[in-house]
TIKE-299751 format. One record per atom (N, C-alpha, C): residue number from 0; atom name; x, y, z; residue in one letter. Coordinates in steps of 0.001 Angstrom, whole numbers, always signed. Layout:
- NUM:CA:X:Y:Z:a $
...
% end
This chain:
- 0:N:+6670:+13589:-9942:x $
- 0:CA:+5824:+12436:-10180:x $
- 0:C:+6662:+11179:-9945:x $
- 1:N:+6233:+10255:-9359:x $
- 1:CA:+6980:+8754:-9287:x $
- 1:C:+5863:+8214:-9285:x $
- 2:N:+6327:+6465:-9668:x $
- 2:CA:+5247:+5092:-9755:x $
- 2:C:+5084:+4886:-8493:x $
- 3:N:+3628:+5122:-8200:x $
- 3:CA:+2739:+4265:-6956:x $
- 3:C:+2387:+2887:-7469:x $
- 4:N:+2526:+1881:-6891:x $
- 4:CA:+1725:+647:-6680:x $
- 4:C:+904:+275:-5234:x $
- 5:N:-437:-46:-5409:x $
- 5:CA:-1122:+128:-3970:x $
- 5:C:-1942:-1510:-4287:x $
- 6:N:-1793:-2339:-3039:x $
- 6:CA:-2255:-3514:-3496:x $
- 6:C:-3890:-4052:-2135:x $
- 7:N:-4489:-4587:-2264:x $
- 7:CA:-5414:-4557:-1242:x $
- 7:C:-5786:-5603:-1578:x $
- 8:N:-6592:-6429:-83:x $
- 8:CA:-7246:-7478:-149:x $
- 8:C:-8277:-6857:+1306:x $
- 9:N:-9580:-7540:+783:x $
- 9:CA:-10766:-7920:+1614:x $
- 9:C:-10962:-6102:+1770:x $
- 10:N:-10933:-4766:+828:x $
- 10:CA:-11337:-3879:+1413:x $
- 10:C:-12972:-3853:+692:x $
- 11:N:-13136:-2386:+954:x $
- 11:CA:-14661:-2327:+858:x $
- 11:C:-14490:-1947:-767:x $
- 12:N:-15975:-2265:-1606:x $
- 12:CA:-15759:-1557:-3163:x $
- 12:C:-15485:-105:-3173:x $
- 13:N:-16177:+535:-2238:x $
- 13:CA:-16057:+2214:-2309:x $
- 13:C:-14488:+2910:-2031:x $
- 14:N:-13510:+1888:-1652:x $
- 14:CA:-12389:+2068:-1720:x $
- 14:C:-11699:+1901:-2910:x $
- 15:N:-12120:+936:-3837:x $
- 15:CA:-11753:+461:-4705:x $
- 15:C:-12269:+1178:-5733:x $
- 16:N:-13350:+1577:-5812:x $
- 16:CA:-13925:+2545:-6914:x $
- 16:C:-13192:+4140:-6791:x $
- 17:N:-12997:+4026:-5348:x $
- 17:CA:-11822:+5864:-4924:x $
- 17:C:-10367:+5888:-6079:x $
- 18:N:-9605:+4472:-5150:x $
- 18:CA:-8219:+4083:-5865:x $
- 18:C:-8696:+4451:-7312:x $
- 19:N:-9455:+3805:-7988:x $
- 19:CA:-9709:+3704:-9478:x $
- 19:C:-10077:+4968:-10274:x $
- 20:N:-10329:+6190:-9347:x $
- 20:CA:-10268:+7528:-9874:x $
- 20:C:-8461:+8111:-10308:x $
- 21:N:-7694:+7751:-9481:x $
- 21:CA:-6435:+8086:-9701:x $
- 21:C:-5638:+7364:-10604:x $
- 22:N:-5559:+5604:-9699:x $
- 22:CA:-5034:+4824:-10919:x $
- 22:C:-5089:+3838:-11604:x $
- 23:N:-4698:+3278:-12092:x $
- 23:CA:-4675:+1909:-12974:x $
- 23:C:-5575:+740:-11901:x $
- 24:N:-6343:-306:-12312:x $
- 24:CA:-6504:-1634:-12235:x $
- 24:C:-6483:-2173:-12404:x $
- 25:N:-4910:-2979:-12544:x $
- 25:CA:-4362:-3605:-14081:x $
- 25:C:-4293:-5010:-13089:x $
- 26:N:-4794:-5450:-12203:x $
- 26:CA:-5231:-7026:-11782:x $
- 26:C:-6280:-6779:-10633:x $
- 27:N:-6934:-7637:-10081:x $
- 27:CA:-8143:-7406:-8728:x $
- 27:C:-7341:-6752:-7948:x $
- 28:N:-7807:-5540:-7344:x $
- 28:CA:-7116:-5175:-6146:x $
- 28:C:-5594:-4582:-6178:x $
- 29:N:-4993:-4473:-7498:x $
- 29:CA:-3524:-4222:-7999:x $
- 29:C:-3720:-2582:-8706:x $
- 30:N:-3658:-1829:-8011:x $
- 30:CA:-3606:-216:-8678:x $
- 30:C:-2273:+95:-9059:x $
- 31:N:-2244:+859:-10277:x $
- 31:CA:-521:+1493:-10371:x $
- 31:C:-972:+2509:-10949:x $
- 32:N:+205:+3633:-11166:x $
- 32:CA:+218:+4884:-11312:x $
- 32:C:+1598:+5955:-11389:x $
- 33:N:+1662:+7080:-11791:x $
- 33:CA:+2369:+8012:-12122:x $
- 33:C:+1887:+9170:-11374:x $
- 34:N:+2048:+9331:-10138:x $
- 34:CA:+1357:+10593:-9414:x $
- 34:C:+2109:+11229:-8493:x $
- 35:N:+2281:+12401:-7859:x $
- 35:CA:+2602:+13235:-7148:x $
- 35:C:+2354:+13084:-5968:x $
- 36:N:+3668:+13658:-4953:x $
- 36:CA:+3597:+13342:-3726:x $
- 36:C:+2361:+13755:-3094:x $
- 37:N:+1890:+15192:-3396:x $
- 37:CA:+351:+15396:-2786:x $
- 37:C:-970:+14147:-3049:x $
- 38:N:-595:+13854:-3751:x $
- 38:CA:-1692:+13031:-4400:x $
- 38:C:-1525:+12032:-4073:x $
- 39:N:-569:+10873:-3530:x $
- 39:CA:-426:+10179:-2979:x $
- 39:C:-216:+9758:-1533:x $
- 40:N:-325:+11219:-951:x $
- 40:CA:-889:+11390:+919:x $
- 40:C:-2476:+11317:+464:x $
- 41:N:-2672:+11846:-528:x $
- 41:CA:-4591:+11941:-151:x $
- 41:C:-4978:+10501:-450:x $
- 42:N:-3992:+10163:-1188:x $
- 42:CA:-4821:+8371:-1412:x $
- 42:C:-4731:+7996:-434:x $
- 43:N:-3957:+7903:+894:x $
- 43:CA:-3001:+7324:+1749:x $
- 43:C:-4314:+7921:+2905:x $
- 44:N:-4287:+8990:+3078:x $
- 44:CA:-6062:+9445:+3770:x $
- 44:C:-7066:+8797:+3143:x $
- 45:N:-7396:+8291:+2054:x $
- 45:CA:-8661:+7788:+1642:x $
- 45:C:-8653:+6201:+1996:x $
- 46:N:-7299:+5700:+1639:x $
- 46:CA:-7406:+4599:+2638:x $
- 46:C:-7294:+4382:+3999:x $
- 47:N:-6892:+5377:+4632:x $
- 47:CA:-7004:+4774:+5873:x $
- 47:C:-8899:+4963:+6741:x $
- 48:N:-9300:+6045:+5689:x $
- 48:CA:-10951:+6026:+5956:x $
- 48:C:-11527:+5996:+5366:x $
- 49:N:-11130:+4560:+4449:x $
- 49:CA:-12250:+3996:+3971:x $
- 49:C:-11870:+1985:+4019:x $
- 50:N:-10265:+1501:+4329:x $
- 50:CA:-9796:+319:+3871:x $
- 50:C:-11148:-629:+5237:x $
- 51:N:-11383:+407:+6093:x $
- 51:CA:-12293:-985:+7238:x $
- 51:C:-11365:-2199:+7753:x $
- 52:N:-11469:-2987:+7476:x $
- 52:CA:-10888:-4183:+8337:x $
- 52:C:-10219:-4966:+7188:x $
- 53:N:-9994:-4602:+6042:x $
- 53:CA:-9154:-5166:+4956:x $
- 53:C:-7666:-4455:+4991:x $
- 54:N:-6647:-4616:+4280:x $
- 54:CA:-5377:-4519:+4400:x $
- 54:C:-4947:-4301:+3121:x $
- 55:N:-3643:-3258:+3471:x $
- 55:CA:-3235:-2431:+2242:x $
- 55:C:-1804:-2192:+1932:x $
- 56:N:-1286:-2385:+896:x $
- 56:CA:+340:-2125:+733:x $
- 56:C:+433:-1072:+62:x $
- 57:N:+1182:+333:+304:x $
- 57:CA:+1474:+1242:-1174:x $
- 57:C:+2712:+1445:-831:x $
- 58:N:+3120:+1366:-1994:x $
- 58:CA:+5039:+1607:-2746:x $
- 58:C:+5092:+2470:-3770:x $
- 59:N:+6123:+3338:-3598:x $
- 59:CA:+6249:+3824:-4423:x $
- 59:C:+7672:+4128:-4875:x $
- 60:N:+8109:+4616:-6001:x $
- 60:CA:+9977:+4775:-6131:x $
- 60:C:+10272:+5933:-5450:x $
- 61:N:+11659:+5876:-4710:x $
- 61:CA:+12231:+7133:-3987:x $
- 61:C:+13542:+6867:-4268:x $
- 62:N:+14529:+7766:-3895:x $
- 62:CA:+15743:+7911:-3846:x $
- 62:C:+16730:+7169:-2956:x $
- 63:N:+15535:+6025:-1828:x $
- 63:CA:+16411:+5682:-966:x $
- 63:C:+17397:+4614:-1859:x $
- 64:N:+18064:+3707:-1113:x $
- 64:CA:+18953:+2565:-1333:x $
- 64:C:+18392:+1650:-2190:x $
- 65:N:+17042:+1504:-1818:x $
- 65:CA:+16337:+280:-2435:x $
- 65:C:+15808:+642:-3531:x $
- 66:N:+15332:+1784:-3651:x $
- 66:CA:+14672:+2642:-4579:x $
- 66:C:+13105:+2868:-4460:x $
- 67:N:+12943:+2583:-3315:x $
- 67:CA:+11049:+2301:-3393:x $
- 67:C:+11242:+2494:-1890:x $
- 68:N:+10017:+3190:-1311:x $
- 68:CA:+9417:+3231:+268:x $
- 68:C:+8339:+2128:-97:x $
- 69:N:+7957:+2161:+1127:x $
- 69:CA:+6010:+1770:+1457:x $
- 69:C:+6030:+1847:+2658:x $
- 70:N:+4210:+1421:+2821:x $
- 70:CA:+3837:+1448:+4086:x $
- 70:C:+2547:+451:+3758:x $
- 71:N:+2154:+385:+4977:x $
- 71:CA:+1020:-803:+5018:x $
- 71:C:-139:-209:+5976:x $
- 72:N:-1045:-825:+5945:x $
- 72:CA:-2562:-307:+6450:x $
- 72:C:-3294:-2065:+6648:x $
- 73:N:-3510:-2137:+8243:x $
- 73:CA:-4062:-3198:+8560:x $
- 73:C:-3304:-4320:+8873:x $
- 74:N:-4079:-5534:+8902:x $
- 74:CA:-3428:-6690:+9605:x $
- 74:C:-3154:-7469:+8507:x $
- 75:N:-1471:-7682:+8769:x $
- 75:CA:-965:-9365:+7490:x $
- 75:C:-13:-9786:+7893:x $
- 76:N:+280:-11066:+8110:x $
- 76:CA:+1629:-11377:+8053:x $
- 76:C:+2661:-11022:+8023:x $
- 77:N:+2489:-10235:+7206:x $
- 77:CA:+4055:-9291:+6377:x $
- 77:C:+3714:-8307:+6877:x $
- 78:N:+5081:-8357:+7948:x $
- 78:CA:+5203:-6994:+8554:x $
- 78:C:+6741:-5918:+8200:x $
- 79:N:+6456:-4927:+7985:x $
- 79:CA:+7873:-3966:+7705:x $
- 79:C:+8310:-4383:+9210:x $
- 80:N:+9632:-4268:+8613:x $
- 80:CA:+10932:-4028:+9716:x $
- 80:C:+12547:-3323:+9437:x $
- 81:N:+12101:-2501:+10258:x $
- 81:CA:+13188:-1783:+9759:x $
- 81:C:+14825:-2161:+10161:x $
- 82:N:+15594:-2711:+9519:x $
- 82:CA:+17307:-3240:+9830:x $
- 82:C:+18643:-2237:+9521:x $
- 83:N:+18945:-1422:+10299:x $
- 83:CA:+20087:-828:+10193:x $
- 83:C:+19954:+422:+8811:x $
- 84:N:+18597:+1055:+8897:x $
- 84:CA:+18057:+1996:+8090:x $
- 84:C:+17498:+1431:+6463:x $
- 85:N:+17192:+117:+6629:x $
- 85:CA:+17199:-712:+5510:x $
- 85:C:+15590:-1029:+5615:x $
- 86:N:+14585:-716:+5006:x $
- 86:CA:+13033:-1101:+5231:x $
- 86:C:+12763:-2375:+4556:x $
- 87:N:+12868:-3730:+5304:x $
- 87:CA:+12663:-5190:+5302:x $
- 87:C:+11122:-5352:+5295:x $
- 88:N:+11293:-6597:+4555:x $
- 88:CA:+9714:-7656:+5357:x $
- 88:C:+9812:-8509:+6404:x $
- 89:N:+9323:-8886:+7268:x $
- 89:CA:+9225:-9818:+7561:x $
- 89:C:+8012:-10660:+8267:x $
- 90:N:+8318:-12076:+8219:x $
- 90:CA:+6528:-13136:+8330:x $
- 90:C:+6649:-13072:+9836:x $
- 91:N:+5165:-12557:+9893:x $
- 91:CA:+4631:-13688:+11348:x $
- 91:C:+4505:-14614:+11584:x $
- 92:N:+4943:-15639:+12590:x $
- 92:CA:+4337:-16965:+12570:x $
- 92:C:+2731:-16748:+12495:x $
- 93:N:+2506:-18141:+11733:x $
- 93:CA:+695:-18514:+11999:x $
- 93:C:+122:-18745:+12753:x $
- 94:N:-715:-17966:+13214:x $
- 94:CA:-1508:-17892:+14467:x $
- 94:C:-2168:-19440:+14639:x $
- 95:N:-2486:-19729:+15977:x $
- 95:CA:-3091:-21147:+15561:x $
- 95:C:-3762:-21063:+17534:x $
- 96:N:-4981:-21720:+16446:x $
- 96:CA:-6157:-21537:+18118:x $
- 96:C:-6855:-22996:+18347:x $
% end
């Protein structure tokens, strides 16, 4: 078991009512939890068919360096980048039309 945190903006409610079977909704859109690696690929399938055109962060603690993975689902700014086996953020510039 390790802590998931899964954070979302602009998804659909039926995603949000899924997340909320497993874990916590301890702010809008802010899930946390105590769950198992199986159980946290199936969340990881439920968002990717169900998030639609909204955007998704989940972290969770691991053994690496930092102590936490993630991954992301959809379009934001904040993009992972990976530096010399080190999993970074980093911003996009602002689009401008």
């Amino acid at each position: 078991m390790a802590m998931l945190v899964v954070v979302t903006e602009a998804v659909p409610p039926r995603l949000r009512g899924r997340l909320a079977v497993w874990l916590l909704e301890v702010r809008a859109g802010v899930y946390v939890g105590d769950v198992s690696r199986r159980i946290r690929e199936m969340i990881w399938e439920q968002i990717n068919a169900l998030a639609e055109e909204g955007n998704v962060v989940m972290a969770w603690a691991s053994n690496h360096e930092s102590g936490f993975e993630f991954q992301t689902y959809g379009a934001n700014r904040r993009e992972p980048w990976d530096h010399d086996g080190l999993r970074l953020v980093r911003f996009l510039p602002f689009e401008t039309n």
